[in-house]
N, C-alpha and C positions, 0 to 999 in steps of 0.2 A: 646838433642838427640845425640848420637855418636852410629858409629858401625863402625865396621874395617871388610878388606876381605884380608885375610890372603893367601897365597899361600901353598902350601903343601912342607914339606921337601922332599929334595928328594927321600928316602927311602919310603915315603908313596905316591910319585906322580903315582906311577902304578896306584892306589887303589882309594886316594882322587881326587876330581877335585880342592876343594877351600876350608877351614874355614872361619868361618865369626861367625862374635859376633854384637849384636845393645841390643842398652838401652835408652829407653825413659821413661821421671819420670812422664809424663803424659800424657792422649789421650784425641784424639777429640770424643764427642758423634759419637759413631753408625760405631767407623771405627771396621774394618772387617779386614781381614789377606786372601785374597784366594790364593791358591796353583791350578796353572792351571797342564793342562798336561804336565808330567813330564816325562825327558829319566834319572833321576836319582833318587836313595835313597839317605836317608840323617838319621840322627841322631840329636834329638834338647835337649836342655836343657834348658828352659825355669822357670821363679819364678820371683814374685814379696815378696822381704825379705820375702823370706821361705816360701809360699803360692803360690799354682799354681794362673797364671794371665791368663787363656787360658779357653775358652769353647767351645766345640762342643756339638750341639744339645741338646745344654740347660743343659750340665754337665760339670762338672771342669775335664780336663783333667790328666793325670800325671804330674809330671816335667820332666821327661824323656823317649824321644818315639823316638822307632826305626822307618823309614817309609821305606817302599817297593816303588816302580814304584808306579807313579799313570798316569792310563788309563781315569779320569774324574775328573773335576774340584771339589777344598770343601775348606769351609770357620771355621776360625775360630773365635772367636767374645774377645778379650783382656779384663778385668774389671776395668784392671786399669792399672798404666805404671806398664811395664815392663824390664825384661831380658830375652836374649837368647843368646844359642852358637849352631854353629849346624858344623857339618862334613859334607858336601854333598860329594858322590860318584862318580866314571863314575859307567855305568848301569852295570859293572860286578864284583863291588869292594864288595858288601856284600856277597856274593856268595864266594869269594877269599878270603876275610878276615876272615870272620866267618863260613864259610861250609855250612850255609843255601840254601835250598831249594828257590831260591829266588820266582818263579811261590805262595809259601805258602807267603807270605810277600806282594805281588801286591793288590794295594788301600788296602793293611791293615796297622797296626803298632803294636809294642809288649812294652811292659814297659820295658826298657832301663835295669836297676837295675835287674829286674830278668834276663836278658837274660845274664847282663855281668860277674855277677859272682863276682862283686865289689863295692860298693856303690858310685860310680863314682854321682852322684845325692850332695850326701852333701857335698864330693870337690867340686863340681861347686860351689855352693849355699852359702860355707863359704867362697868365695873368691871374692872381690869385682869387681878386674878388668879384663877389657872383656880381653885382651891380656893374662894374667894369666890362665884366663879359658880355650882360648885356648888353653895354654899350656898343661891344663891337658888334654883335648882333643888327644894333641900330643903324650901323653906319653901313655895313655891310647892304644891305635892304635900302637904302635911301639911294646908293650907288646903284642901284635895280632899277631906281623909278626913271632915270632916264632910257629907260629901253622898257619900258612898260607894253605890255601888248594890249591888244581892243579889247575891252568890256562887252561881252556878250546883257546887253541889260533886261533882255525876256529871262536869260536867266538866272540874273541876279537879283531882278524882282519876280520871280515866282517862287524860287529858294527863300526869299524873305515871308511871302506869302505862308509858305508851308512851314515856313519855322513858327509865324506867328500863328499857325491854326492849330501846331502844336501834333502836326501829323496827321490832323483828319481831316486835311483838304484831298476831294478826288483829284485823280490824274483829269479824269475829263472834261473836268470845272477849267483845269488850267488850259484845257485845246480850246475848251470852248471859249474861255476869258481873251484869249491870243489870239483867237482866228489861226487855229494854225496845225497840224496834223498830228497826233500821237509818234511818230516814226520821226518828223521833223526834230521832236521835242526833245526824245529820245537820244537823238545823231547830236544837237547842242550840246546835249547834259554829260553827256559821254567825257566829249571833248574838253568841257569846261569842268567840272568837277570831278568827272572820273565814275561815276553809275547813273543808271536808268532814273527817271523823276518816280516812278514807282518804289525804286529799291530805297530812293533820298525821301518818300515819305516814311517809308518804313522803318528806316535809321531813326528819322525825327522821332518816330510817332516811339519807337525805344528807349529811346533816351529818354525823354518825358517820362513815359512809365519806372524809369529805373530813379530820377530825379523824385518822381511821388512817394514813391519807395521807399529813398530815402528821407523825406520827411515824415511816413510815416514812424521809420524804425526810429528817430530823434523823437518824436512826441509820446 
């Protein structure tokens, strides 16, 4: 088993939070992959030599899938070892990098290859080492920044605010902080991240709690 977690160059730290690559040549009966609730998007590339190794709900998935916000937990079931590389985002990086509608992308995902315009899929896939893939990952996202869409900056510093409050910032601290209407707020966040500033503290404020969690059960 190996996997690396990669930092983002600087140029793409607005945008990514972290890369990361893992490879395992073989799995234990009945493991499962879940994705709890999440305050980020990400992008995966996944294949076992040239076959997807991934199933949801009983179907082989893509090799390559964009993911929106997810608002509820989902599993997915490996067939055999595998590869992955993925780009995770902060919650406003798909929105800024690619223009999407991020609100159409929450608990959904799009096949990678159609959306990117480049067969980014069989660079991965003919290349064997995880660091390599990252790289194309890299390069890939650097050819984005020239088409970079506007920074919403209310809410990419009020997202900051509430990550740093650790989820127990009110929604109405932020209308009131902003001058500026709860339904305005609302119609931003949508667009920009993909859920309500309520639902995005409520993420926060879970993850924290599940993060305590986990330091408790290590102590």
């Amino acid at each position: 088993m190996n996997y690396l977690i990669v930092p983002p160059p600087a140029e793409l730290a607005p945008y990514v939070k972290y890369f990361g690559g893992y490879k395992m040549d073989h799995i234990h009966q009945n493991l499962q992959i879940s994705t709890l609730v999440n305050d980020a998007s990400c992008f995966v590339v996944q294949h076992d030599n040239g076959r997807s190794a991934m199933m949801e709900g009983g179907q082989f998935i893509p090799f390559s899938m964009l993911y929106g916000m997810s608002t509820a937990s989902k599993s997915n079931v490996p067939v055999s070892g595998f590869s992955a590389v993925a780009a995770v985002f902060h919650p406003h990086g798909i929105y800024e990098l690619f223009g999407i509608d991020a609100s159409e992308l929450t608990d959904q995902e799009i096949f990678l290859d159609d959306f990117a315009g480049w067969n980014i899929t069989n660079h991965i896939i003919s290349t064997p080492d995880l660091q390599q893939q990252v790289n194309i990952l890299f390069d890939f996202l650097r050819a984005r920044l020239k088409h970079t869409h506007g920074t919403d900056l209310l809410v990419k510093d009020s997202v900051l605010k509430i990550q740093q409050s650790k989820g127990i910032l009110n929604v109405r601290d932020l209308v009131s902080y902003y001058n500026t209407s709860e339904r305005k707020l609302q119609r931003r966040y949508k667009q920009t991240i993909g859920v309500s500033p309520r639902h995005f503290v409520k993420i926060t404020h879970f993850r924290e709690a599940m993060s305590l969690l986990k330091i408790q059960i290590l102590n």
